[in-house]
Every structure is written in structure tokens, then in C-alpha cells.
Backbone as CSV, one residue per row, in Angstrom:
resi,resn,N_x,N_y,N_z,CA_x,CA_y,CA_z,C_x,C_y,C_z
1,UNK,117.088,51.186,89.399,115.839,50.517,89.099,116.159,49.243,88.307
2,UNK,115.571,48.339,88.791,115.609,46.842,88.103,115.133,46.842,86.809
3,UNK,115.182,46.230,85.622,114.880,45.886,84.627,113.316,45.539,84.301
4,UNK,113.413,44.808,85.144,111.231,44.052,85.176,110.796,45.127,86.019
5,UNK,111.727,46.318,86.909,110.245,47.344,87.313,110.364,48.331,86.194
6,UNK,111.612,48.527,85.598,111.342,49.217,84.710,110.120,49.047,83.511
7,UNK,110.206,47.589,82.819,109.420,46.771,81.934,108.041,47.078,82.240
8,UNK,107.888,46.379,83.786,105.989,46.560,84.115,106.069,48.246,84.527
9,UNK,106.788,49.184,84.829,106.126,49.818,84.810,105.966,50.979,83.506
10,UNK,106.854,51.124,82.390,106.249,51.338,80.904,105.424,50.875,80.373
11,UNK,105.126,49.235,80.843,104.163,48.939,80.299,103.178,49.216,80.427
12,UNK,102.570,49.338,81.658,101.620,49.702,82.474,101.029,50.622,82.074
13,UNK,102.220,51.548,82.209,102.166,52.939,82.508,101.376,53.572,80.888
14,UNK,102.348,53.045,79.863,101.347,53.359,78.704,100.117,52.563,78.047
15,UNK,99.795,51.386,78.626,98.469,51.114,78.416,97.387,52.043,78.820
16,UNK,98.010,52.535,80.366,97.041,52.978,81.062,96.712,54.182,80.524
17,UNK,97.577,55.008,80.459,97.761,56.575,79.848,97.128,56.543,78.476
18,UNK,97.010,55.801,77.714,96.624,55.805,76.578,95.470,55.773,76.187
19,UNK,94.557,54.597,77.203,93.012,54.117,77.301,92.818,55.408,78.227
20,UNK,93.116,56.142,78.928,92.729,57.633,79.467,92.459,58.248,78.912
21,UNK,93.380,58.704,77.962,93.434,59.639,77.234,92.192,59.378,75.900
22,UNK,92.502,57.982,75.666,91.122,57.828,75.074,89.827,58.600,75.123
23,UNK,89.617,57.571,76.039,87.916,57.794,77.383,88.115,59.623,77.777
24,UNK,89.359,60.624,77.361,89.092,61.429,77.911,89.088,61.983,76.682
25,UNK,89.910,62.321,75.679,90.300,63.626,75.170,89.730,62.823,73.649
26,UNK,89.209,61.998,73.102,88.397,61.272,71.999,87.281,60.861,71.897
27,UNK,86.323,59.885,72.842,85.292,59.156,72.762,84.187,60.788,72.834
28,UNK,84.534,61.651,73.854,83.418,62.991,74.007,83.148,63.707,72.796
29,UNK,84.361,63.667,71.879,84.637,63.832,70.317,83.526,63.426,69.525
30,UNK,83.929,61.726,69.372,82.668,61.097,69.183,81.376,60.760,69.632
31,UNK,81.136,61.242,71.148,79.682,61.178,71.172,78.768,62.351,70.330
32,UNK,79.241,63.325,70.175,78.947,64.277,69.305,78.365,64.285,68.161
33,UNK,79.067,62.872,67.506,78.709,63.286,65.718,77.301,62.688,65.972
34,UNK,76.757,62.708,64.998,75.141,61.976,64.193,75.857,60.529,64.151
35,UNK,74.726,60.337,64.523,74.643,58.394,64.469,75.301,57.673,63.129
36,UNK,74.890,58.248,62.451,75.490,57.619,61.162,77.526,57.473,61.354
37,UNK,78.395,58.947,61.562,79.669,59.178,61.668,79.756,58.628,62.435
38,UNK,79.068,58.420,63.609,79.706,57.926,65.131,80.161,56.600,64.986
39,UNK,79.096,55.866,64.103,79.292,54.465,63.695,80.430,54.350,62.978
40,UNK,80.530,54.777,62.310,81.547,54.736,61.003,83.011,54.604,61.339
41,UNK,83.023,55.936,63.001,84.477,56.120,62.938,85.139,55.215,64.289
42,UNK,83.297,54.336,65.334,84.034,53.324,65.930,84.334,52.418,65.454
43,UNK,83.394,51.872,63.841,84.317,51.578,63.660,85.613,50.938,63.055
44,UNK,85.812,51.864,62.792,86.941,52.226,61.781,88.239,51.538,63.073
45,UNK,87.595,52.649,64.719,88.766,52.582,65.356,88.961,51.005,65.605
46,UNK,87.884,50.096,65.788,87.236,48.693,66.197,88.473,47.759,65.502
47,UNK,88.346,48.111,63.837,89.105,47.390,62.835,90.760,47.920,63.245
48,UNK,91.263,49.142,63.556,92.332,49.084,63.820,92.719,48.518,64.851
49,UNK,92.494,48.774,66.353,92.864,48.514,67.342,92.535,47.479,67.857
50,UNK,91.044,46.873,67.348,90.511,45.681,68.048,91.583,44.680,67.633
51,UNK,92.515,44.680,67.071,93.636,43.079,67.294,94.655,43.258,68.381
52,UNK,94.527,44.396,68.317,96.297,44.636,68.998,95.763,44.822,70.965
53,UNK,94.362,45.376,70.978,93.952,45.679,72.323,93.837,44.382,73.541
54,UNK,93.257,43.144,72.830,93.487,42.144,74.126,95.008,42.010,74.446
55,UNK,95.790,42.136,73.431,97.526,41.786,73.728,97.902,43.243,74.671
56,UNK,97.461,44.412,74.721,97.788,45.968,75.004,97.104,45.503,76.821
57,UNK,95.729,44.717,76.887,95.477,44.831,77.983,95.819,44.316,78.877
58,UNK,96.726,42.738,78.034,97.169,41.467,78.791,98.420,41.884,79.029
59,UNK,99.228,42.676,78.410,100.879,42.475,78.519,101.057,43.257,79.949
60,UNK,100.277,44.604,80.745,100.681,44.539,81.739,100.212,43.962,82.946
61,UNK,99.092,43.046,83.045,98.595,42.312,83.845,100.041,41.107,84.032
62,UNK,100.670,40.506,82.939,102.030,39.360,83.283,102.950,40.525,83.531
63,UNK,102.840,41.237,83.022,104.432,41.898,83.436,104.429,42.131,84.666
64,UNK,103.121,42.858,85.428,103.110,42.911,87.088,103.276,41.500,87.709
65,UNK,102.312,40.600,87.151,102.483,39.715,88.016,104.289,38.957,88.022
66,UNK,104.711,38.886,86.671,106.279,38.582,86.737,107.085,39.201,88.073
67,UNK,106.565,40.866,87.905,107.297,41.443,89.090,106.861,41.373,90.513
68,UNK,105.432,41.000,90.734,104.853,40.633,92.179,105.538,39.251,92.780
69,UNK,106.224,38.189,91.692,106.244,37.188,92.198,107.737,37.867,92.865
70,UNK,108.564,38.519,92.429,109.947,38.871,93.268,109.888,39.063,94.535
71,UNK,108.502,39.573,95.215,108.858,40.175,96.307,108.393,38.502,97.321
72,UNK,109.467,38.899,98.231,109.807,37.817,99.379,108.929,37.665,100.843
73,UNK,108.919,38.973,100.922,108.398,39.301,102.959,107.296,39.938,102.382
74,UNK,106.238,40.057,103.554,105.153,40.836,103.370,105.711,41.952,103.578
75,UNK,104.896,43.035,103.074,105.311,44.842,103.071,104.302,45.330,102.571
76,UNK,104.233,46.852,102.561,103.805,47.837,101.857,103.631,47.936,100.951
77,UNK,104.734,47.555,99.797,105.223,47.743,98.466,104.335,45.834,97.850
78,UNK,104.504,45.237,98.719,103.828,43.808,98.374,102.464,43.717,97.821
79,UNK,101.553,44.656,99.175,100.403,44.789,99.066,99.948,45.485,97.945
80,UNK,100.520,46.446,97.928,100.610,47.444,96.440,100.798,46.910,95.600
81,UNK,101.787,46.034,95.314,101.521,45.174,94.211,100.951,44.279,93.642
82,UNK,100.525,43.772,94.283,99.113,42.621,94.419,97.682,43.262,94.404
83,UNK,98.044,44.549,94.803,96.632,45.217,94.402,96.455,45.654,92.930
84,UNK,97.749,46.001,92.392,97.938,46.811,91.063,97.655,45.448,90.427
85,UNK,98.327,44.518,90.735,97.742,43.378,89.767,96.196,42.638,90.201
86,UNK,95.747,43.146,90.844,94.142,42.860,91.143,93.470,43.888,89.685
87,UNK,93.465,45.004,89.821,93.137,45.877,89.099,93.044,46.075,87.971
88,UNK,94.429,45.730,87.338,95.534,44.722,85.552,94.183,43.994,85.497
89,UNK,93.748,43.073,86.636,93.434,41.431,86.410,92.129,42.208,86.098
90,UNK,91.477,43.108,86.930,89.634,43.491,86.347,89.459,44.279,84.990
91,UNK,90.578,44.881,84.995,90.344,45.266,83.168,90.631,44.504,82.281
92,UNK,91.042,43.518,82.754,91.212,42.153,81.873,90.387,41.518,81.361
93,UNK,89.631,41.203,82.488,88.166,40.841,82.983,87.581,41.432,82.016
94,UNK,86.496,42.774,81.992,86.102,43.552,81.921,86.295,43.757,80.031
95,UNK,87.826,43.631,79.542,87.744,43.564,78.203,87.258,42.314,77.460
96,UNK,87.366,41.292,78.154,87.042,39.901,77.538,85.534,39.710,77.842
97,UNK,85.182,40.141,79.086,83.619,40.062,78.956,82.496,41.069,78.678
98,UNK,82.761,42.059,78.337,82.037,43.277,78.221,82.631,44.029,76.526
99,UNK,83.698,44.219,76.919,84.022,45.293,75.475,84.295,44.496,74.168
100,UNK,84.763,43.282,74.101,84.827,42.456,72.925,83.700,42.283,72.694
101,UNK,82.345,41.798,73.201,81.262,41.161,72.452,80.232,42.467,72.199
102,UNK,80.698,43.843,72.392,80.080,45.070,72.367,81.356,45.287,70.849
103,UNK,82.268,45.179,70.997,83.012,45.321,69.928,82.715,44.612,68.181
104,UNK,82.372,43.155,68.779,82.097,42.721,67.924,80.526,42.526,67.127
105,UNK,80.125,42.931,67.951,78.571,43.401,67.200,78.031,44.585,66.323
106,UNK,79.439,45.555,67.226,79.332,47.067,66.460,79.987,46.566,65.172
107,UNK,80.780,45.924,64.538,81.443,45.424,63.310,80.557,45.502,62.237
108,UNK,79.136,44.408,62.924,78.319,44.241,61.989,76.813,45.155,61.563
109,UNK,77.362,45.983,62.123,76.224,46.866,62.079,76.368,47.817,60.285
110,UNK,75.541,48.401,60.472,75.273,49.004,59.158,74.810,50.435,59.522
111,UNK,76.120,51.223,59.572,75.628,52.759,59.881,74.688,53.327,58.767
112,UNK,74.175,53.208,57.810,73.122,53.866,57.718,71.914,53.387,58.101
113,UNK,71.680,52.253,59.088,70.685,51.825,59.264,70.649,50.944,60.564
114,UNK,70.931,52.061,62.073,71.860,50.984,62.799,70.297,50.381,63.544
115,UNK,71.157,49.226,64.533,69.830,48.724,64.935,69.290,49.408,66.147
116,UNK,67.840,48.946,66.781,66.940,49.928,67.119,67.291,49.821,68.444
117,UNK,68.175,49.111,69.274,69.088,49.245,70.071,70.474,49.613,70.267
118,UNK,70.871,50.392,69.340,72.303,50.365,69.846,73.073,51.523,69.915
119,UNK,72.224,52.115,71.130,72.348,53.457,71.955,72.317,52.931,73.498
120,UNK,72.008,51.803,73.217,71.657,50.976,74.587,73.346,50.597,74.699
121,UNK,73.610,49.774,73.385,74.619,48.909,73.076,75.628,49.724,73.303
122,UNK,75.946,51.074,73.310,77.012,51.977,73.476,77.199,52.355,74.666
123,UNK,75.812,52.642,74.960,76.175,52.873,76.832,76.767,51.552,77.776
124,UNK,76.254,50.963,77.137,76.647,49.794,77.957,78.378,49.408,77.535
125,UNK,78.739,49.839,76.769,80.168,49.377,76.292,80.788,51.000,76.757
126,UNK,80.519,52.381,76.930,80.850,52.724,77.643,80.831,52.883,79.143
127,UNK,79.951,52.406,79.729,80.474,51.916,81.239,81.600,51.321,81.580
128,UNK,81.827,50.054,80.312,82.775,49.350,80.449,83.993,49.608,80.238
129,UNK,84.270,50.133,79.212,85.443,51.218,79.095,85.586,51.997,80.063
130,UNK,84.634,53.034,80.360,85.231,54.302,81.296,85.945,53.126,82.848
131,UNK,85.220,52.042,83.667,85.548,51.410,84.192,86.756,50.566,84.362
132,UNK,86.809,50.037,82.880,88.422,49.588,82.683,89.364,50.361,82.803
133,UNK,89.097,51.994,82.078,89.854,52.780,82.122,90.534,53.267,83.921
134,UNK,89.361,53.450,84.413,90.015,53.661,85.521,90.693,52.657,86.785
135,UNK,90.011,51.475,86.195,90.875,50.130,86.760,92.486,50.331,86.734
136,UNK,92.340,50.549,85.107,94.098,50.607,84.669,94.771,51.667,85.227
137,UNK,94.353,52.924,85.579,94.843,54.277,86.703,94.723,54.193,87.676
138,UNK,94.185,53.096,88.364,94.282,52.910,89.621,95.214,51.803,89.463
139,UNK,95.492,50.337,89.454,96.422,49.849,89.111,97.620,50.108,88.812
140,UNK,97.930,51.214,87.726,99.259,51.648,87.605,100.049,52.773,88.901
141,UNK,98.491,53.374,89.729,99.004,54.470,90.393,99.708,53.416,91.606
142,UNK,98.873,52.443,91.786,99.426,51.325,92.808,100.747,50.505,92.377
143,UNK,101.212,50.615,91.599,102.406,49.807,91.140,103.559,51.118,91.243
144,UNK,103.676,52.039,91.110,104.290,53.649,91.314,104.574,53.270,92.676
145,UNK,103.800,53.425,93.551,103.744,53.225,94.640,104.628,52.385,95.211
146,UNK,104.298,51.007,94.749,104.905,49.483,95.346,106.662,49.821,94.881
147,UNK,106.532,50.426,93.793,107.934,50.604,93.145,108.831,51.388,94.249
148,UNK,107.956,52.806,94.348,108.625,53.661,95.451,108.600,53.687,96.910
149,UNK,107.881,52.325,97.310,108.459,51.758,98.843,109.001,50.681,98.885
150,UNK,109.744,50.224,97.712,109.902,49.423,97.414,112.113,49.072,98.508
């Protein structure tokens, strides 16, 4: 295995696995608590992760495309890769226009007193998540792929 498939596909591979595991085995956690905790502990998560997440969502969108530009002839493994980086490219999308400005509004909120929308404001930022999320598992399952007909 080459070096850059190795690269994009760790990278990938644990963005993707990670925002899964999220959206799967945490956020159901938190839909649970009372409005007040729920606020509190997105966010708590908002202030940690919200710096490091546009760099987490961008690094495997270049790393695929670094490795899409290698391939020469059309193929199997081509298409696959150009799809996986279609996919990189909509959760990309998807974080810059949907989950940051849902991110950054939840900041200013005031859990004991949230505003009289923002049950609206959550659903709507989980669509976007669960969506990204599975952008990035479909994307990575397509780069697996491109790797192993490669």
C-alpha cells in the first residue's frame, strides 16, 4: 500500500468513524436530558470541538482528492474515487453551511432561558449532522473500495 492511500484512507477513515459514532452512540444520550443539560453539554461539546471540526472535516476531502489526482486511465477504482471525494466534498458543504451557523447561535444561547425556537434550531442542525454523517460513510466506504480495485 502506497503512503497517500494509506494517509487518505486513516484519515478518512477516522473522521468518518468518529462523527458515527457520534450521531450514534452520544447525541440519543443527549436528546434525553431536560432542555436546560442538553444545552449546557452541546455546549460545552461546541467550545471543545467546534475549532478543531472544520480542519477534521477538510483534511479528508484534500487528502482524497491528493490521491484521486494519481489515478491515470479511467476505471473502477477512478470512479470510486471521485465519488468518495464527491461525498468528502458534501459534508464539507453541509458543515460550512448548515452546522456552523446552528453551532454558532447555540454558543449564545442561555440554557436557563433558551429561545422560543430552538427545538426547531436542533432539528434542523440534526438533519444536518445525521446527513453529513452519512455522507462521510458513504464516502469512506467508496474510497475502501477504489483502494481495493485499485
Amino acid at each position: 500500500m502506497r503512503m497517500l492511500e494509506l494517509i487518505a484512507l486513516v484519515v478518512s477513515g477516522f473522521v468518518a468513524c468518529a462523527d458515527f459514532g457520534l450521531w450514534l452512540f452520544v447525541y440519543p444520550v443527549i436528546r434525553h436530558l431536560p432542555p436546560r443539560y442538553r444545552i449546557e453539554v452541546e455546549q460545552r461539546f461546541f467550545k471543545r470541538f467546534g475549532r478543531i471540526t472544520p480542519f477534521l472535516v477538510t483534511a479528508p476531502f484534500a487528502c482524497i482528492l491528493l490521491y484521486a489526482f494519481r489515478f491515470t486511465r479511467n476505471s473502477v477504482a477512478n470512479k470510486e474515487v471521485w465519488g468518495s471525494l464527491f461525498f468528502f466534498g458534501a459534508a464539507l458543504a453541509l458543515t460550512i453551511w448548515l452546522d456552523e451557523p446552528a453551532n454558532q447561535s447555540l454558543k449564545e444561547w442561555n440554557p436557563e432561558i433558551p429561545p422560543p425556537d430552538w427545538q426547531q434550531t436542533r432539528w434542523q442542525w440534526a438533519i444536518a449532522f445525521g446527513t453529513r454523517v452519512f455522507s462521510q460513510m458513504a464516502g469512506f466506504v467508496l474510497l475502501c473500495l477504489a483502494i481495493a480495485n485499485r
